[in-house]
C-alpha positions in Angstrom: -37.9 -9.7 -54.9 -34.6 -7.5 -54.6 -37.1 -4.3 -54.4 -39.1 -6.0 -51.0 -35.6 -6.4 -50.1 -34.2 -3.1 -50.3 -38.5 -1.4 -49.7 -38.0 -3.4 -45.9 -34.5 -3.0 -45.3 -33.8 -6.3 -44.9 -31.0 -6.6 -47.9 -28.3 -8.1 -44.8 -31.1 -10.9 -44.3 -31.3 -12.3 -47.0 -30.2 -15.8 -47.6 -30.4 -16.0 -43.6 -32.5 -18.4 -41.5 -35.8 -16.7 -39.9 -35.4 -18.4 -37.1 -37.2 -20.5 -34.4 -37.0 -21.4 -30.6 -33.3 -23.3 -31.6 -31.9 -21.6 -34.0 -31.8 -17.6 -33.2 -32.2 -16.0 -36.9 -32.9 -12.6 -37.3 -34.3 -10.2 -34.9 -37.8 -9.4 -34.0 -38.1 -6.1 -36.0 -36.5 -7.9 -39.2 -39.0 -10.8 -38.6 -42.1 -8.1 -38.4 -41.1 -6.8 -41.6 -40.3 -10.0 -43.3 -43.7 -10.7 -42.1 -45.0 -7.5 -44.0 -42.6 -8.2 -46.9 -44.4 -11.5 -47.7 -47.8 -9.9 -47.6 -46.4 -7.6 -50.4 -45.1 -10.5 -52.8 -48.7 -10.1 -54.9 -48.1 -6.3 -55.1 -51.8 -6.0 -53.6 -53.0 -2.6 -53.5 -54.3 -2.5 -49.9 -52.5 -4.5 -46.9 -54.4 -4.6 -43.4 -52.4 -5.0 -40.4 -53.0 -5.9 -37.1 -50.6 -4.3 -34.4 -48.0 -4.8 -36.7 -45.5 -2.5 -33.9 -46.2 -4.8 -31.3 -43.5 -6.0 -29.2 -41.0 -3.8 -31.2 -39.0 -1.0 -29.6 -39.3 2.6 -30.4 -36.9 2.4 -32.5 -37.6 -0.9 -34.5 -41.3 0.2 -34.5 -40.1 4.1 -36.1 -38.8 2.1 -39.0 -41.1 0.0 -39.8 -43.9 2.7 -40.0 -41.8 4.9 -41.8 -41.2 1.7 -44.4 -45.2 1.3 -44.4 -45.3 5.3 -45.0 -43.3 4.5 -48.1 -45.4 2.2 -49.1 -48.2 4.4 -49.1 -46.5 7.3 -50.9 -46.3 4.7 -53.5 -49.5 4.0 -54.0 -50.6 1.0 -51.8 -53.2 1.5 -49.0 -52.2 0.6 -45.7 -54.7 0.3 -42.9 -53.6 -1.4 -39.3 -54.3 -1.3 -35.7 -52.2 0.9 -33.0 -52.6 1.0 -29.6 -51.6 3.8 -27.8 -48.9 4.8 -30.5 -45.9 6.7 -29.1 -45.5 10.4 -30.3 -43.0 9.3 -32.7 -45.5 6.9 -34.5 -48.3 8.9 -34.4 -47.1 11.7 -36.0 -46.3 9.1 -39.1 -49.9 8.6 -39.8 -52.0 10.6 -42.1 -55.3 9.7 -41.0 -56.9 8.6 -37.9 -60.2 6.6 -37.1 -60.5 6.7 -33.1 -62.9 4.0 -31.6 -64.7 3.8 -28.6 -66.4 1.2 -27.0 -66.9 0.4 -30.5 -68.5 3.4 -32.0 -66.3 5.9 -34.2 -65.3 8.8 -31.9 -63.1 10.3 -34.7 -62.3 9.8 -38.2 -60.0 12.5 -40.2 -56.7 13.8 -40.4 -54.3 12.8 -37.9 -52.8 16.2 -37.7 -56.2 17.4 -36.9 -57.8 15.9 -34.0 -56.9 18.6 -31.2 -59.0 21.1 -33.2 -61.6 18.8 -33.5 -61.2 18.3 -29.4 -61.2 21.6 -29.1 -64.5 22.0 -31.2 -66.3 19.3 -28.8 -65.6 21.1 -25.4 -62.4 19.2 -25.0 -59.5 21.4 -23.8 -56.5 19.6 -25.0 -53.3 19.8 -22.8 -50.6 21.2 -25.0 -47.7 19.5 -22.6 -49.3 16.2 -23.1 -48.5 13.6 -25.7 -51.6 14.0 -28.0 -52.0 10.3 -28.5 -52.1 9.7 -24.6 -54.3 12.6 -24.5 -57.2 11.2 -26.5 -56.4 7.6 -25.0 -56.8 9.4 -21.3 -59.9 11.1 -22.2 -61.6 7.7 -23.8 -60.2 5.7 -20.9 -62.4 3.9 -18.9 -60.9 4.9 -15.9 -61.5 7.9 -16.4 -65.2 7.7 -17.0 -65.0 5.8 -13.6 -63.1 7.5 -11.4 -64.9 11.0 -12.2 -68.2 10.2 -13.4 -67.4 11.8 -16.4 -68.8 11.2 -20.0 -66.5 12.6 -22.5 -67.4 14.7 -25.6 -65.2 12.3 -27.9 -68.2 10.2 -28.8 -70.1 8.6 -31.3 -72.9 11.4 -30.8 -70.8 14.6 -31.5 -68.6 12.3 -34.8 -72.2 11.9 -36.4 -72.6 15.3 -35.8 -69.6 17.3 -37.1 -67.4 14.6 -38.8 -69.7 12.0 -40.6 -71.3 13.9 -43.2 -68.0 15.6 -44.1 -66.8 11.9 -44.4 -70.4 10.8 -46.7 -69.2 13.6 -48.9 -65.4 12.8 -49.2 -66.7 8.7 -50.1 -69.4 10.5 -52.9 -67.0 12.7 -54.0 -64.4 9.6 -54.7 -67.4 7.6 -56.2 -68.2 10.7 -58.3 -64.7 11.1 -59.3 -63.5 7.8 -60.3 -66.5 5.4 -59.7 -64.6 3.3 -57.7 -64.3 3.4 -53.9 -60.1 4.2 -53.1 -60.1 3.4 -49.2 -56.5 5.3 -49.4 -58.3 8.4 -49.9 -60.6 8.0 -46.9 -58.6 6.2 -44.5 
């Protein structure tokens, strides 16, 4: 218990109410990660979250992806849900699956989705946040306002990205012959 402690920061909460619409408790970011924390308790080797830096600050947000980051580093896979993820965030993740009106637009490397923007016909503002970037160019505002289809779609990932993607999963399969999400995701 002392190690979820000390993994989620939360060492000055403990032995302190949560907290509910009487009694204040703890603050929002230390609630999201006791939240986390709790999920943790069986030691489970993947943990999916949902938004889990929503409602936080930048700042709150920073730490607890960088805490989740640790958590990965050590071993657990950790799969959630962003939306629109400040630059700060983003650059925390290692990998990046990119929907679009429910088809995969992207799945790889975080680090390397401007070249594969690039690749598509896509030329990628280098001012621009990258993570609004690809959010402006999936929006569908976009598509409306300018009649425009954009090359980040489910036809051009099955056409570059998924069968580098089949290869990685056979090559995991081949390798251990188990299926280790971490090393897709």
């Amino acid at each position: 218990m002392n190690d979820l402690l000390t993994s989620f920061e939360l060492q000055k909460c403990e032995n302190t109410y949560i907290g509910d619409s009487i009694i204040k408790g703890i603050s929002g970011g230390e609630k999201k990660r006791v939240c986390v924390a709790i999920e943790m308790v069986s030691r489970p080797s993947l943990i999916i979250l949902d938004e889990p830096t929503s409602g936080l600050d930048s700042n709150k947000a920073a730490k607890l992806l960088s805490i989740l980051k640790k958590l990965a580093e050590k071993g657990h896979t950790i799969i959630f849900t962003l939306h629109q993820p400040s630059y700060l965030q983003y650059i925390k993740l290692d990998r990046l699956i990119l929907l679009n009106r429910g088809q995969t637009v992207y799945q790889g490397k975080a680090s390397e989705i401007c070249g594969y923007m690039e690749k598509v016909g896509i030329r990628v503002d280098t001012k621009a946040t990258i993570s609004d970037f690809f959010m402006m160019e999936i929006s569908e505002s976009k598509r409306l306002a300018d009649d425009y289809e954009t090359p980040l779609n489910g036809a051009n990932y099955e056409k570059y990205l998924a069968d580098g993607v089949h290869e990685n999963i056979d090559e995991i399969n081949n390798d251990t012959g188990d299926l280790h999400i971490s090393n897709i995701f």
